[in-house]
C-alpha positions in Angstrom: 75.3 113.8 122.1 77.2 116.3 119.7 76.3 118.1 116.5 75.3 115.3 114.0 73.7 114.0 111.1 70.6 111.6 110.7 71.3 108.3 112.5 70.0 104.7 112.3 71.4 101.6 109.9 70.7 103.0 106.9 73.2 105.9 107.3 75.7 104.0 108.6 75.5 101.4 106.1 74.9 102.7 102.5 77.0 102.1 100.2 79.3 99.3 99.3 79.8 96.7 101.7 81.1 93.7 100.7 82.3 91.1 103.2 84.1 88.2 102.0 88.5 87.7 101.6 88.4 89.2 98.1 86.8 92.5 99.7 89.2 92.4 102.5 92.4 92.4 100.5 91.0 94.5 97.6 88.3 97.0 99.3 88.9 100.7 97.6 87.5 101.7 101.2 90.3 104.7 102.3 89.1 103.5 106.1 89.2 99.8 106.1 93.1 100.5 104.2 93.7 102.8 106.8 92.3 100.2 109.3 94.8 97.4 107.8 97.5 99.7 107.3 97.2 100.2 111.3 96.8 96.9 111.8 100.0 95.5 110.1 101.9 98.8 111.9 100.8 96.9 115.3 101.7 93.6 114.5 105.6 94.6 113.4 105.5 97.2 116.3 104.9 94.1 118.6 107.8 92.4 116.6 110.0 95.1 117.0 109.4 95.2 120.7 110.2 91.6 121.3 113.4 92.3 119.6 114.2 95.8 121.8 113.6 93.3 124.9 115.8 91.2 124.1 118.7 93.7 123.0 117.9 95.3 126.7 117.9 91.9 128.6 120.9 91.2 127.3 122.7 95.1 127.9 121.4 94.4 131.5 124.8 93.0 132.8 128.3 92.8 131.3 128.9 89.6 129.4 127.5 87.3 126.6 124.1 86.1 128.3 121.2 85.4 125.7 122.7 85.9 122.2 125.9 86.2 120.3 127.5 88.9 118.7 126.3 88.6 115.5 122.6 87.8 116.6 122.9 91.1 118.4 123.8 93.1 115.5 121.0 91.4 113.8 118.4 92.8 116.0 119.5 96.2 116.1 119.3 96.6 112.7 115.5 94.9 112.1 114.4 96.5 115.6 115.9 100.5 113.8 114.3 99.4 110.7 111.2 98.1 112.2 110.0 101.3 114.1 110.9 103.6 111.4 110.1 101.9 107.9 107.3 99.5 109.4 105.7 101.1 112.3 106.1 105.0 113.0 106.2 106.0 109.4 102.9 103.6 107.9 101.0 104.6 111.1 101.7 108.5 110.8 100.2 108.1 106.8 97.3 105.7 108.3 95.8 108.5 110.5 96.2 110.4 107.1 94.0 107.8 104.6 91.5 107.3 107.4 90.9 111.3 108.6 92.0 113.3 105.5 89.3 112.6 103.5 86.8 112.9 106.5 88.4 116.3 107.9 88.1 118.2 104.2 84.8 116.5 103.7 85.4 114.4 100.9 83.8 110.8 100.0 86.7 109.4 99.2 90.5 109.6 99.0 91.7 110.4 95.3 93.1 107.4 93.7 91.9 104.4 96.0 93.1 102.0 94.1 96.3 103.4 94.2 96.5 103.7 98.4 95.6 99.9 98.6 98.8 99.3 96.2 100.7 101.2 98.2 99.2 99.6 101.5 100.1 96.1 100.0 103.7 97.2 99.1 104.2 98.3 102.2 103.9 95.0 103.6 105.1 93.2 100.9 108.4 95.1 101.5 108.2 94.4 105.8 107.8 90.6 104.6 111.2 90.8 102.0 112.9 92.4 105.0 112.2 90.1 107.5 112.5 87.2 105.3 116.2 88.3 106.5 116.6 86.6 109.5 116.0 83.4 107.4 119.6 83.5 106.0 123.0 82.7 107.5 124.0 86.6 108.3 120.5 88.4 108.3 120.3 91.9 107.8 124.0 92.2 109.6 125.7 94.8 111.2 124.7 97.9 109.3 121.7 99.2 111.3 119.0 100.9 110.0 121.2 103.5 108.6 123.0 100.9 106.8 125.8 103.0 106.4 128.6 101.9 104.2 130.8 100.0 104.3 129.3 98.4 107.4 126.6 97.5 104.5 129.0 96.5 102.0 129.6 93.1 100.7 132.7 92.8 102.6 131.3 93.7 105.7 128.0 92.3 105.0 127.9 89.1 103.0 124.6 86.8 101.9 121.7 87.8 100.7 120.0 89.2 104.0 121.0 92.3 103.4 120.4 92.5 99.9 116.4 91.6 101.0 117.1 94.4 103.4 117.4 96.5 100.5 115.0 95.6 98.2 112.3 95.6 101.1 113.0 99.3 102.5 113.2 99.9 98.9 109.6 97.9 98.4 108.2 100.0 101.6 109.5 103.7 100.7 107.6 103.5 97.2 104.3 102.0 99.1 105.1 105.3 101.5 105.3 107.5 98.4 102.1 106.5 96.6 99.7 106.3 99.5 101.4 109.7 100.7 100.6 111.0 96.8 97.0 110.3 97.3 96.9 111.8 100.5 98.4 115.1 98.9 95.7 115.0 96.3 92.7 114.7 98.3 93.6 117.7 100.4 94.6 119.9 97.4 91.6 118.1 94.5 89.0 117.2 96.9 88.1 119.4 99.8 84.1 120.3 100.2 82.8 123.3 99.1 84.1 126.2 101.5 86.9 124.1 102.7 89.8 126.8 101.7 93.4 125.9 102.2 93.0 128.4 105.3 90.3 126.6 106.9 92.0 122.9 106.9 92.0 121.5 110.1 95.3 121.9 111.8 95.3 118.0 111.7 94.8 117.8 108.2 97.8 120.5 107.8 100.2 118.2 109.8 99.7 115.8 106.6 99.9 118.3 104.2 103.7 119.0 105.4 104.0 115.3 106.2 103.0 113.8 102.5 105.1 116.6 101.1 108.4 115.8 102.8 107.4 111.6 102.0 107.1 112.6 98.2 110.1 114.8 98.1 112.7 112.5 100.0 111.6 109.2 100.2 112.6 108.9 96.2 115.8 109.8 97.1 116.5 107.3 99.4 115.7 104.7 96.9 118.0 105.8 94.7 120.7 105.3 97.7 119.5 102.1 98.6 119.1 100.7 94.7 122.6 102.3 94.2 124.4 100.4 97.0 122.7 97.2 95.9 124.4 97.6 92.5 127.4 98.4 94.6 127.3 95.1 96.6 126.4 93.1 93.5 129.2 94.7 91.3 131.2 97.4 93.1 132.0 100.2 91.6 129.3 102.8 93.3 130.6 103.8 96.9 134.0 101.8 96.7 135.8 104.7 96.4 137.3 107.4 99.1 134.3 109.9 99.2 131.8 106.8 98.2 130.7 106.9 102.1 130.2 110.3 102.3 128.1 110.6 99.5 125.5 107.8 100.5 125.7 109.4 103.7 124.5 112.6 101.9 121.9 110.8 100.4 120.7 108.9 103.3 120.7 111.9 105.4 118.6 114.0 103.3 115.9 111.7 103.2 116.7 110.7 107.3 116.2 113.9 108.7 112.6 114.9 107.3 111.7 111.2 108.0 112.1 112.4 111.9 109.0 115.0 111.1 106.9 112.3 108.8 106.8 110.6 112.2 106.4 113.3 114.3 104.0 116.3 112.5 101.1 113.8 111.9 101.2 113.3 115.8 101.7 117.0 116.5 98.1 117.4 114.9 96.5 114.8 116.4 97.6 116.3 119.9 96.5 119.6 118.2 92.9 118.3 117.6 93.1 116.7 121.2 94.0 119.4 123.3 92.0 121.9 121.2 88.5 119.7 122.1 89.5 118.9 125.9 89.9 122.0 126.6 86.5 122.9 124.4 88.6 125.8 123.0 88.8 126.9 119.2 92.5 126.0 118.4 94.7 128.9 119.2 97.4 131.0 116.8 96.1 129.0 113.7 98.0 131.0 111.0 100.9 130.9 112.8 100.9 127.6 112.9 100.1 127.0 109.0 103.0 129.1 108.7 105.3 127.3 110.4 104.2 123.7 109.4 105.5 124.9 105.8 108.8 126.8 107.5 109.2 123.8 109.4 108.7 121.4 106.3 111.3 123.6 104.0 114.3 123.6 106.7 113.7 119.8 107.6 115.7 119.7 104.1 118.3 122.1 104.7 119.4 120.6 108.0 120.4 116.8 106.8 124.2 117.0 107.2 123.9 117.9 111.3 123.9 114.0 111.4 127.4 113.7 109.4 129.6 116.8 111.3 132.1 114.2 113.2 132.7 113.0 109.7 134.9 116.7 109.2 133.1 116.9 105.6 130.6 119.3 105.8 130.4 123.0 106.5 129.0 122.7 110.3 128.2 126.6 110.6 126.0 126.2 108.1 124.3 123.2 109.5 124.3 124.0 113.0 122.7 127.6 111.8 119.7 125.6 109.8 119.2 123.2 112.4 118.8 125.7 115.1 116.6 127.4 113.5 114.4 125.0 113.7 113.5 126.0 116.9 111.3 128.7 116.1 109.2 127.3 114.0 109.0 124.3 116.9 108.5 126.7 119.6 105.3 128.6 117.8 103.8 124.9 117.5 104.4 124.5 121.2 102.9 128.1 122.1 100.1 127.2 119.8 99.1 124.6 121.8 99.4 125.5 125.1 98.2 128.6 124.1 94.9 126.9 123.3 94.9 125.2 127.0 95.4 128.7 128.9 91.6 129.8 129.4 90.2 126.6 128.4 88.3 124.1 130.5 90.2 121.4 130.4 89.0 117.3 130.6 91.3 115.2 131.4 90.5 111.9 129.8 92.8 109.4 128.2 93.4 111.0 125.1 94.2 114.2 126.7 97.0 112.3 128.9 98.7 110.9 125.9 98.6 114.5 124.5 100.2 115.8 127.4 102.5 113.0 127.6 103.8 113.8 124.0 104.1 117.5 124.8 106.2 117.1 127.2 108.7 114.1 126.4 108.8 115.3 123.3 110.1 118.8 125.0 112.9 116.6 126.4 113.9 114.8 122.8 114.0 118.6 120.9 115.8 120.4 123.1 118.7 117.5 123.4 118.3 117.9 119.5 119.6 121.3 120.0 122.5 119.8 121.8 123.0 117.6 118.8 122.7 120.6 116.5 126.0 121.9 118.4 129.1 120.7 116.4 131.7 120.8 119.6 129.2 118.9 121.7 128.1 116.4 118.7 131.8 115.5 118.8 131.5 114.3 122.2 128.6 112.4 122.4 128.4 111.1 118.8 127.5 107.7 118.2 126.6 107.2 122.1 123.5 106.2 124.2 123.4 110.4 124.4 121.8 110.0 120.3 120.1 107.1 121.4 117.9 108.7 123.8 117.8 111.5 122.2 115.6 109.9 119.4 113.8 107.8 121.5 112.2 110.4 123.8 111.3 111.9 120.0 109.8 108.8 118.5 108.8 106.5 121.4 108.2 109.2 124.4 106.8 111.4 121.4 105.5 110.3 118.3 104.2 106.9 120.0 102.7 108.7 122.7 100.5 111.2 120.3 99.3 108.0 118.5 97.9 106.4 121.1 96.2 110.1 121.7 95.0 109.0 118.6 93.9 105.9 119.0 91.6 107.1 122.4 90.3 110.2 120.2 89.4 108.6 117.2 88.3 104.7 118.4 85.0 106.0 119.3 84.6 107.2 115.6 86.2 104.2 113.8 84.3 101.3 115.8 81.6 103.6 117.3 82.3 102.1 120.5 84.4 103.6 124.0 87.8 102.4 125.3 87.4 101.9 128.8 89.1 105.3 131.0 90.1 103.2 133.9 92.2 100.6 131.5 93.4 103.7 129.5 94.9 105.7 132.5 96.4 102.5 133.4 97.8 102.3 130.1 99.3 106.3 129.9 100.8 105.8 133.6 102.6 102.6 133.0 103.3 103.7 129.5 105.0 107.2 130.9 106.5 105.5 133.8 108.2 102.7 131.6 109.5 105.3 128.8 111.4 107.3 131.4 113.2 104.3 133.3 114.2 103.2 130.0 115.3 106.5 127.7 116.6 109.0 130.1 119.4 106.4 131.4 120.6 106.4 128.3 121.5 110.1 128.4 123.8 109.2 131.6 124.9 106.8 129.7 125.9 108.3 126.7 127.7 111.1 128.6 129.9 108.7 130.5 131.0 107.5 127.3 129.2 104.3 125.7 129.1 103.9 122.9 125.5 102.4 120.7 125.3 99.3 119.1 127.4 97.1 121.5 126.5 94.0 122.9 128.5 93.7 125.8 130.8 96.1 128.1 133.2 95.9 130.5 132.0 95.1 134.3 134.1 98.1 135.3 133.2 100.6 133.0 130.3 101.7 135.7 127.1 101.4 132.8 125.3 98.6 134.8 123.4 100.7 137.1 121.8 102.6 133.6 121.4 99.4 132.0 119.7 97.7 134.8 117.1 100.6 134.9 116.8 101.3 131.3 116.0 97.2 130.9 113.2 97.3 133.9 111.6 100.1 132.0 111.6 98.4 129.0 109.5 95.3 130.7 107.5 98.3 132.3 106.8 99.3 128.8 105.8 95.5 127.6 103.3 96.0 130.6 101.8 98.3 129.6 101.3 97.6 125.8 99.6 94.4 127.3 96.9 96.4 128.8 96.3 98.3 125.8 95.8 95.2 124.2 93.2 94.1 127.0 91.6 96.9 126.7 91.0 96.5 122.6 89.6 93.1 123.3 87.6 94.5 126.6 86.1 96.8 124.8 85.5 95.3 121.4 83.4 92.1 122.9 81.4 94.2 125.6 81.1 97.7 123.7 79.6 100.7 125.4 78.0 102.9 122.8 79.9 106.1 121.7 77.3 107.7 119.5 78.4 109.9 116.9 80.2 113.0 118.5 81.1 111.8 122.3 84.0 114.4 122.6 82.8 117.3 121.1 84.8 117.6 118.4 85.6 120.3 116.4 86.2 118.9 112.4 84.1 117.6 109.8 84.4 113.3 110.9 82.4 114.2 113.9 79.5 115.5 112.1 78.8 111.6 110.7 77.9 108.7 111.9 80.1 106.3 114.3 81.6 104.6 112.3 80.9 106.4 109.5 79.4 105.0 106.4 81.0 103.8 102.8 81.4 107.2 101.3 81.6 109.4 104.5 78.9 112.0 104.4 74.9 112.5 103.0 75.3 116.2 104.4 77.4 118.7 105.8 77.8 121.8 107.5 78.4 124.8 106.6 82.1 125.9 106.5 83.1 129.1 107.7 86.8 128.2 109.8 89.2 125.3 110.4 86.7 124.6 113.0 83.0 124.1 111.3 81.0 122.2 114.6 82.9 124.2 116.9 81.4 126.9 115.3 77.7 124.9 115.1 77.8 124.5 118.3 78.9 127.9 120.1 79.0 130.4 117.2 81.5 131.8 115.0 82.2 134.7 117.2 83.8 132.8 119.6 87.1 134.1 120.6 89.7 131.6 119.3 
């Protein structure tokens, strides 16, 4: 067993814990929120997937086979909006509300109350969404983008898509509250000795993340609100540079939303790799530094998205969007600077971490591509972009939560996943990603184009879609053993104990899982590090 504090019920269990339906949907509890907020996450995530299967079944041959045309549109757009405003982007401020407070050593996240309102909207607004597919066009043609006038009345009619609105509308203010308290806790209520220089580097991933959510998710409610006035009345983007501007608007918001779902990830696979190797995190001011460069150009770069449009000034973009590289490649030196020297342990978490690093490597540097106005031209609005952020979002992002999930499920149930269902998990999980996304590249490069639901038998993209749509089933698989492995391990549960990785931050130095207001003691804190520095000294080379 680790560094800990006193053990037995009575630390685990002070406090308030009332059972009962009214404490489940009101507890004040920044774990059990954080708890349903993953939850809910899971369930649309399995939603979503059923809907990606059957997009792919039916992309696995040329023809009509499963759905129409307008069916198929329908599920493109709920499966987009699904993984983004339901799944990747609640989950990435979940691991926020449950280990914030724990990581700075606080008893509780500033303004409870307010993260279970913003929990509750959150699925409020999935529900209105959904509630979609009950009218005659659903949420239409417009994908998650819903670009205009693909999301115009005209294009669009019925009141799906108006439900589309008002839910992602409903979601992004329960993103920007709970993401407000998050900010607060980490600048209001840090323990005594926890400097801004000696956060976690996890806990610095949400600082950038929370601060992008508050400064751009507003803005994309004003786009949204704005073209729902527009389809009610007209008069908003009905006009000949109407598209462009919501596409400014969107934009500006879209691209940071790529590093809410990605930096929150980055730190868990930070705080992984950092304890499996049992190494002291490596370059830590640099990468302070370039979490906030990183966070400040994630605004400057929006328009990269728009250059086949001819409207913006594409040096300019391309330049900013580049440059983005830099501050990605000292995060990426950071890390496996921290492995070189180490002694490394290859359990599940640590796969997953790997897994991210390196998929991840594969979805960035085809964002460079992207960043390229003369090759955007070619392979805009082609499997080339699809791919592209998938091998971000599902071959990255996904793959550092579940990093999260093995790292942290000792903590929150005080109980072990089982290693052999785990590695089955990362292998069919890694195996399945890769059938499916890189395809898509080929694909994209020979020309087709996203958002289709058929193609011609002799346009040569049945090969690619074949694979792509085994890999996707490969995926299912795997998912499926994940779930096993929850209920496994949940009914016959092998004790964790308080600290059975070693950790390096404050949640490891209390019980498993830990009680209503977090702490009775703590260490002292001298680094980013405080039990890595119990435990071997504060001399230790970092």
């Amino acid at each position: 067993m680790g560094v800990g504090v006193e053990t037995g019920t009575a630390t685990a269990t002070f406090g308030d814990r009332r059972r009962g339906l009214l404490a489940w949907i009101a507890t004040t509890d920044h774990k059990r929120i954080a708890l349903r907020m993953l939850a809910v996450s899971f369930a649309f995530f399995l939603a979503g997937g059923v809907l990606a299967l059957l997009m792919r079944s039916e992309l696995a041959d040329p023809g009509l086979q499963l759905v129409s045309r307008d069916t198929y549109n329908q599920l493109f757009t709920m499966h987009g909006s699904t993984m983004i405003f339901l799944v990747l982007f609640p989950a990435a401020l979940a691991l926020g509300v449950y280990m914030v407070p724990l990581q700075v050593g606080a008893a509780e996240i500033a303004g409870p109350r307010l993260t279970l309102l913003g929990h509750w909207l959150i699925v409020a607004g999935g529900l209105t969404m959904y509630s979609g597919f009950l009218t005659d066009h659903g949420a239409g043609k417009a994908g998650w983008t819903a670009y205009y006038p693909l999301s115009g009345d005209s294009a669009t009619p019925g009141p799906g898509m108006d439900l589309w609105l008002i839910g992602v509308i409903i979601v992004g203010l329960g993103c920007t509250i709970v993401g407000a308290t998050i900010l607060a806790t980490i600048i209001r209520h840090r323990a005594p000795g926890m400097t801004m220089l000696r956060l976690p580097v996890f806990s610095w991933t949400m600082l950038a993340t929370v601060l992008m959510v508050v400064m751009t998710v507003p803005v994309l409610a004003v786009g949204l609100a704005l073209l729902f006035v527009d389809r009610q009345s007209g008069g908003i983007y009905d006009s000949p540079g109407g598209p462009i501007a919501y596409q400014n608007l969107f934009w500006f918001f879209g691209h940071p939303a790529v590093y809410v779902m990605f930096f929150p990830f980055l730190g868990v696979v930070a705080d992984v790799v950092a304890t499996f190797s049992r190494r002291k995190f490596f370059g830590y001011s640099a990468m302070a530094l370039a979490l906030i460069a990183f966070t400040g150009l994630s605004m400057s770069v929006w328009a990269h998205h728009m250059f086949a449009t001819g409207q913006v000034p594409n040096q300019y973009f391309s330049l900013t969007s580049t440059a983005l590289v830099v501050a990605a490649g000292i995060e990426y030196f950071d890390v496996i600077g921290t492995m070189i020297g180490g002694s490394i342990l290859l359990r599940t978490p640590m796969l997953f971490a790997l897994g991210f690093l390196l998929q991840f490597l594969i979805g960035g540097l085809t964002g460079v591509i992207v960043a390229s106005p003369p090759i955007d031209y070619h392979v805009h609005d082609s499997y080339f972009v699809v791919a592209h952020f998938h091998y971000t979002l599902f071959a990255g992002s996904l793959f550092g939560l579940f990093a999260g999930v093995y790292y942290w499920f000792p903590k929150v149930t005080g109980a072990m996943l089982r290693e052999s269902l785990g590695k089955l998990h990362f292998w069919l999980m890694a195996v399945g990603a890769n059938l499916t996304f890189f395809p898509m590249f080929l694909l994209g490069q020979d020309g087709m184009p996203r958002r289709i639901a058929d193609y011609s038998p002799e346009a040569g993209f049945t090969g690619e879609n074949r694979i792509a749509t085994l890999g996707a089933f490969v995926i299912a698989l795997g998912i499926a053993v994940f779930i096993w492995n929850l209920v496994v391990s949940l009914r016959d549960r092998e004790p964790a104990g308080d600290d059975p990785w070693e950790g390096h931050s404050l949640e490891w130095f209390t019980t498993s899982p830990p009680p209503r207001h977090n702490f009775r003691s703590l260490p002292p804190i001298r680094s980013f590090a405080p039990l890595f520095d119990l435990r071997y000294g504060e001399r230790q080379r970092e």
